[in-house]
Phi, psi and omega in degrees: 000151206257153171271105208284308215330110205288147157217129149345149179247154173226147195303164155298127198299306166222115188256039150264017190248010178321126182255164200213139144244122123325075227233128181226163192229043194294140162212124170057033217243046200283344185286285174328307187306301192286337150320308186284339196249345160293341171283318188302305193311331186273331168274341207240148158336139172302325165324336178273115156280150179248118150230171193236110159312073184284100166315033195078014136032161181219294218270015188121324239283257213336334177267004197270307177319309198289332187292317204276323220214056184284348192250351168284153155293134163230161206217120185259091197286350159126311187205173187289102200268326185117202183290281195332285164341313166279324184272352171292335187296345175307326190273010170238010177232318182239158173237059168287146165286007144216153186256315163084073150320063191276123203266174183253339156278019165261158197214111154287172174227025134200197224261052182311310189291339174304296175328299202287329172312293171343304187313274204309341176267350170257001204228343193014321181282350176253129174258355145192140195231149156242187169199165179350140203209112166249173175252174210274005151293328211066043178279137144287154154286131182295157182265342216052207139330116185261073181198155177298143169285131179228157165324301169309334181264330225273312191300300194303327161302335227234313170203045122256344213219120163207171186320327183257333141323342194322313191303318159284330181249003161310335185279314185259329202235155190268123189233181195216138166275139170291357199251018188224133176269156175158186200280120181216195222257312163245145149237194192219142174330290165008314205177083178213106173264113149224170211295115194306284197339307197275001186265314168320325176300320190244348171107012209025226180287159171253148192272018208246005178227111196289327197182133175060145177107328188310309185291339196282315168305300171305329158294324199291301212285326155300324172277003143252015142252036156109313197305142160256158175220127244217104177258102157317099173293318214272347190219141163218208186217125157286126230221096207249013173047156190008064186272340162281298167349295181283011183270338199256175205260131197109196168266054214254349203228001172242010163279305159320291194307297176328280202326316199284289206288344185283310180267357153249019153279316193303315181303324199254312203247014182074210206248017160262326169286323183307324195279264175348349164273309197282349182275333206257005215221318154272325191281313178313295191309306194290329162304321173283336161300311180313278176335307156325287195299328158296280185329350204240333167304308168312315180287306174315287196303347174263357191067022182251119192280168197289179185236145196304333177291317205278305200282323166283334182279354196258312184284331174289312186282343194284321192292343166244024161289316178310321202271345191270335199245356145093054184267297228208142155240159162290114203245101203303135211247135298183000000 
């Protein structure tokens, strides 16, 4: 079990003197990436640095930054390391007093790391913050369960709460609206700035999760040493989602996700929270199939063929009925 143990906070020696690294993680994302890095150029302070991780790039992406983008850093990390792991590298290349933990699909549309830095030079007690994360609709994006990831949240995700319950279970379980800034529980990888002290502290990412779960752990372990986390309304990012992730081969990225969330029930709750993730994972998967094979029956007999939302719920629950039955892993592409 990780060391839960709450420490005193202590001020910032001077938080008008906070410095910014921009740590972005690209593996083969180089369209997106230079998107993402023409938005910094335009929004952020000059003063903020960019740096860019590669993870073995194929497609080009290391030749495109030197040509285009000669004032970012770049750090050619050797082989596909994941998330955490490649963003860890920071703390062996830079000493800024914040990190800005950044997707290579995102695009500012105004000067969010300033705003969000703001937080942290005005706050001493938050070790980390985001703000409003949209899609290229201009949908906000959800915050999720404002609750420790659990066996029990894991259950509750799994067969109360989707898009179309939302409306309902909003009411019973804590959830935080994107449209009100204030203090919550979780944040997410995507766009998450925090305070080096506290990352020194704590240890930065833990390395034992190649891609998802890495950001929800790193809040729980600030937040059980006393550190807040702090989501920001007033400002945002676009957020065009799973631009490596869909790069990779396969069901590769609901393979991951099972595999990731699996080893932090073990990490918090052992090998009894581990089973009970994999049973809530298996029941989820074989309901929704059922459900499916109606639905798709009902649809044959009226003579209406299935539909890509429909055809996709089939492909997601068959992969992770596989991986609950240790049918199928995650194979890290390479």
């Amino acid at each position: 079990m990780p060391d839960l143990t709450p420490r005193p906070r202590t001020a910032v020696a001077d938080a008008n003197t906070l410095d910014l690294v921009i740590s972005i993680v690209s593996w083969n994302t180089r369209d997106l990436l230079r998107k993402c890095l023409e938005s910094l150029a335009a929004h952020c302070d000059e003063n903020m640095r960019i740096a860019v991780f590669d993870n073995a790039s194929s497609d080009g992406t290391p030749e495109m930054i030197r040509r285009e983008f000669p004032a970012v850093a770049l750090v050619e990390t050797g082989k596909n390391l994941g998330f955490g792991r490649a963003h860890n590298l920071v703390a062996d290349h830079f000493s800024d007093s914040a990190v800005l933990f950044l997707n290579p699909d995102t695009e500012l549309v105004e000067n969010a790391p300033a705003r969000m830095l703001d937080v942290l030079a005005r706050r001493p007690e938050v070790a980390a913050v985001s703000c409003r994360m949209i899609d290229g609709d201009g949908r906000v994006q959800p915050l999720g369960m404002q609750m420790l990831t659990s066996p029990w949240s894991e259950f509750l995700s799994a067969f109360l709460v989707s898009q179309r319950s939302m409306r309902w279970v909003k009411g019973l379980l804590p959830f935080h609206d994107p449209s009100v800034s204030g203090p919550v529980r979780k944040l997410y990888g995507g766009c998450l700035m925090v305070r080096r002290e506290a990352l020194d502290e704590v240890g930065w990412f833990d390395e034992r999760f190649f891609m998802y779960g890495e950001d929800v752990d790193l809040c729980r372990r600030l937040e059980a040493r006393g550190w807040k986390l702090y989501f920001l309304s007033s400002t945002k990012v676009v957020h065009l989602c799973g631009g490596a992730s869909e790069r990779a081969p396969g069901r590769f990225a609901v393979l991951m996700g099972c595999e990731s969330i699996a080893k932090l029930m073990r990490k918090y709750y052992g090998a009894l929270g581990h089973a009970v993730y994999v049973v809530t994972i298996l029941g989820r998967a074989v309901v929704r199939l059922l459900i499916a094979a109606v639905v798709r029956l009902l649809r044959a007999v009226s003579g209406r063929p299935p539909n890509e939302e429909l055809t996709n719920s089939i492909h997601k629950h068959l992969a992770m009925l596989r991986w609950a039955l240790r049918l199928e892993s995650p194979r890290i592409p390479q």
